[in-house]
N, C-alpha and C positions, 0 to 999 in steps of 0.2 A: 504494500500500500504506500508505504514509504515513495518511492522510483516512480509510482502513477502520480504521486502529489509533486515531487519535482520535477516530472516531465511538463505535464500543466504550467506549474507555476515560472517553468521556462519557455513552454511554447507558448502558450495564451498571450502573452505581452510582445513576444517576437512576432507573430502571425498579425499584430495590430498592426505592429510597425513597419511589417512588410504591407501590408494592404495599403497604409497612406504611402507607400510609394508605387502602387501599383500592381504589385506581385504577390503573387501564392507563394507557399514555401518549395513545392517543386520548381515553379520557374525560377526562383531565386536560387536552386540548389543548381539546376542549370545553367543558370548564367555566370556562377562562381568555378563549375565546372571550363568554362569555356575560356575565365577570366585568367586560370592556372594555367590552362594548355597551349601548346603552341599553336599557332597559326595551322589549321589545314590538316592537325593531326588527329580530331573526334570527330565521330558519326556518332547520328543519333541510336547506334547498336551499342555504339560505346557505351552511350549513357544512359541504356536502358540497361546493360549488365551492372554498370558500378554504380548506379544508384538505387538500383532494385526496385526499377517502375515498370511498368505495363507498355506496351509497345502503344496503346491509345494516349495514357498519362504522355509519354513523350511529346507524341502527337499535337495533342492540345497547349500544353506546353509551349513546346516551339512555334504551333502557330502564333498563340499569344505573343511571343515575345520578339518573334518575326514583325507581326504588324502594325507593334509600336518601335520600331526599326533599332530594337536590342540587340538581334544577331541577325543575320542572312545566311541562306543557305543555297550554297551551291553545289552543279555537279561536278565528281571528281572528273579529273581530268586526263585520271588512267581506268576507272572503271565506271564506264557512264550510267550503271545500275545504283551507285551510288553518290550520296550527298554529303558533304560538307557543310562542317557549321565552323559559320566566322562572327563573333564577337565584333560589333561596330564599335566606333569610338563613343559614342552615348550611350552603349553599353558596357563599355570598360570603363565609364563615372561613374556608375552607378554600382556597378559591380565591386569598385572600393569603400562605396557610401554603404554596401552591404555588410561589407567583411568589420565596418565603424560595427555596425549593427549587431553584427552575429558575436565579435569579442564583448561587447558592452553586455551585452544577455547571458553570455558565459559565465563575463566576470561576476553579475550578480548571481548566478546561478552558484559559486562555487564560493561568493563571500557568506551567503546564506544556507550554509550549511552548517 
């Protein structure tokens, strides 16, 4: 009971604060994802293994964050069955104003204990 009461009490206030900026917690885990990787190195296969989402979760996802022009996605340009996701420069802002976010709800998470 203990782990459900600090899960809450660390996601509930982070999921605020992701909404006033626009984003779920999967886009946001996406866009951080994107914001570590090199240019041109993830698919979204990639990020549905390491983040452990559903190939729709991705889906939706990436639309969203596509068509508020956070990342673009293109095809590769040696296997044209698949897409590339590129991180825009409006998404590499915001993707640091996340990581402000995600330490600050840590930090509290781990001073209240």
């Amino acid at each position: 009971m203990q782990v459900h009461r600090q899960y809450h009490r660390y996601l509930t206030p982070l999921s605020h604060e992701l909404r006033k900026k626009g984003l779920n917690l999967n886009e946001s885990l996406i866009l951080l994802s994107l914001f570590f990787e090199p240019q041109d190195k993830i698919s979204p296969s990639d990020l549905q293994s390491v983040l452990s989402l559903s190939g729709d979760q991705i889906s939706q996802a990436l639309a969203a964050l596509e068509k508020v022009h956070l990342i673009s996605r293109e095809i590769d340009s040696i296997d044209r069955r698949k897409r590339r996701l590129h991180i825009t420069t409006k998404g590499r802002k915001l993707g640091a104003s996340l990581i402000k976010s995600f330490d600050h709800h840590e930090n509290l998470l781990e001073n209240n204990q």
